[in-house]
C-alpha positions in Angstrom: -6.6 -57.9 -55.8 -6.7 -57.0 -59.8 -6.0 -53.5 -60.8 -6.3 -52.5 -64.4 -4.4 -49.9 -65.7 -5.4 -48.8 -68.9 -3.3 -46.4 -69.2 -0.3 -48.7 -69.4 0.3 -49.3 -73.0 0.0 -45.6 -73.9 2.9 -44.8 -71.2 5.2 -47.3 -71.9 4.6 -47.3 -75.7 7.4 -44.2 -75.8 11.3 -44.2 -75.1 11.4 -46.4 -73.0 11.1 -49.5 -74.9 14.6 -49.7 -76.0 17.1 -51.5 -73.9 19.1 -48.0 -73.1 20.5 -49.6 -69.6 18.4 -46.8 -68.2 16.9 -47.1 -64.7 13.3 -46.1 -64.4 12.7 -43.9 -61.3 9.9 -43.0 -59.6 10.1 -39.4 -60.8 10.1 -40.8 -64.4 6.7 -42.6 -63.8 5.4 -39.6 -62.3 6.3 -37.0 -65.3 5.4 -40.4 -67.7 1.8 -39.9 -65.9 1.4 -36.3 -66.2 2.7 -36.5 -69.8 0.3 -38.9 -71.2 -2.8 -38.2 -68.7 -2.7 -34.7 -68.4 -3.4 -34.5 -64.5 -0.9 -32.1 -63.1 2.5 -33.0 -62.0 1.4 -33.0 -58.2 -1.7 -34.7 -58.7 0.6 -37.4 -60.9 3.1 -37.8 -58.4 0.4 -38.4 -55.7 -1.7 -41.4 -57.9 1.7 -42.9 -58.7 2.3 -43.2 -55.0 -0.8 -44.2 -53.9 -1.0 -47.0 -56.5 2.8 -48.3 -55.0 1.0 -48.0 -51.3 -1.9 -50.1 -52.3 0.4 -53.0 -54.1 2.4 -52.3 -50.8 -0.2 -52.9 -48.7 -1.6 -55.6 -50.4 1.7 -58.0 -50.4 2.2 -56.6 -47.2 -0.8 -58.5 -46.2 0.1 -61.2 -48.2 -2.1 -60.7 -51.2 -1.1 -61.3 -54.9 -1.2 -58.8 -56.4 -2.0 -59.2 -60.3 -1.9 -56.9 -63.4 -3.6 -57.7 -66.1 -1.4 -57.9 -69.5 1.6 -57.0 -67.0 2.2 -60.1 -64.4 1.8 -61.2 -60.8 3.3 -60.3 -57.6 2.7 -63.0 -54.7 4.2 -63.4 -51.3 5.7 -66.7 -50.3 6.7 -68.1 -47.5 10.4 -69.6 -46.8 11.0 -72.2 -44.3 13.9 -72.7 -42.0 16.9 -74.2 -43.3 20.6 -75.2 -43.2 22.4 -72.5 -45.2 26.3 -72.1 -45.5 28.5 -69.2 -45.0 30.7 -69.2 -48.3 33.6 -67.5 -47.0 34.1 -70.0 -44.1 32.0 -73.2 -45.3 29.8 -72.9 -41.6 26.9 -73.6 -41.5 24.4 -71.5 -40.5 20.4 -71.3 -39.8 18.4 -69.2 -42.1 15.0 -67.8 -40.3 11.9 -68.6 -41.7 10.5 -65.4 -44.2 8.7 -64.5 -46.8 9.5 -63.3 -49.8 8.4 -61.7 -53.0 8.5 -62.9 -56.5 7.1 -61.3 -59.6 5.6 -63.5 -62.5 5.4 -61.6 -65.8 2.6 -62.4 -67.9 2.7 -63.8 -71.1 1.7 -60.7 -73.1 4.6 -58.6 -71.1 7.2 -61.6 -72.3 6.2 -61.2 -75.3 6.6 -57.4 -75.4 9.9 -57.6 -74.4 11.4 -60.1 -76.5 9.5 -57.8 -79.2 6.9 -60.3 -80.6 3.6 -59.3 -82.3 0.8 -59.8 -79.5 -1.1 -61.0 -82.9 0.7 -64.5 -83.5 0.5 -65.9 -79.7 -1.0 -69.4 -79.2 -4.8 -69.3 -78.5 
């Protein structure tokens, strides 16, 4: 699944950029949204949470899920193994599972080390 968000640049392109130790909530997407779109707050609140549901859904499934200029999301799956308790050295099974691992793209790694988009390798 790709989903494009256009938008993104001109949402994150404001406070948030500096490394304040702040946690970005939900609510803060949602007021980012109807700040920058101009829906109202309801309406941003609802397409923020239906665009969470979808990636949801979609690793849920076990779909990657990629962004463009942003990164990937993919589901993998973990095998059995031999793990070890660290308080009493036992060893113990871990169940097979899957898990999730994000993969930022190369644009967003360069963003956030604060390069110019401009001088990466063609």
């Amino acid at each position: 699944m790709l989903i494009s968000l256009t938008f993104q640049r001109d949402i994150f392109a404001g406070g948030w950029r500096a490394m304040t130790g702040k946690t970005v909530t939900r609510a803060d997407l949602c007021e980012a949204v109807y700040q920058k779109v101009g829906l109202s707050r309801t309406e941003s609140a609802s397409l923020v949470e239906l665009v969470l549901k979808e990636i949801t859904d979609c690793l849920e499934r076990g779909e990657t899920v990629k962004l463009s200029s942003f990164g990937s999301f993919v589901v993998r799956k973990k095998g059995q193994r031999i793990g070890r308790n660290p308080k009493t050295g036992k060893e113990v099974p871990i169940s097979p599972r899957r898990v999730m691992v994000f993969k930022p793209s190369a644009i967003l790694k360069q963003r956030i080390n604060g390069e110019d988009e401009s001088h990466s390798p063609a």
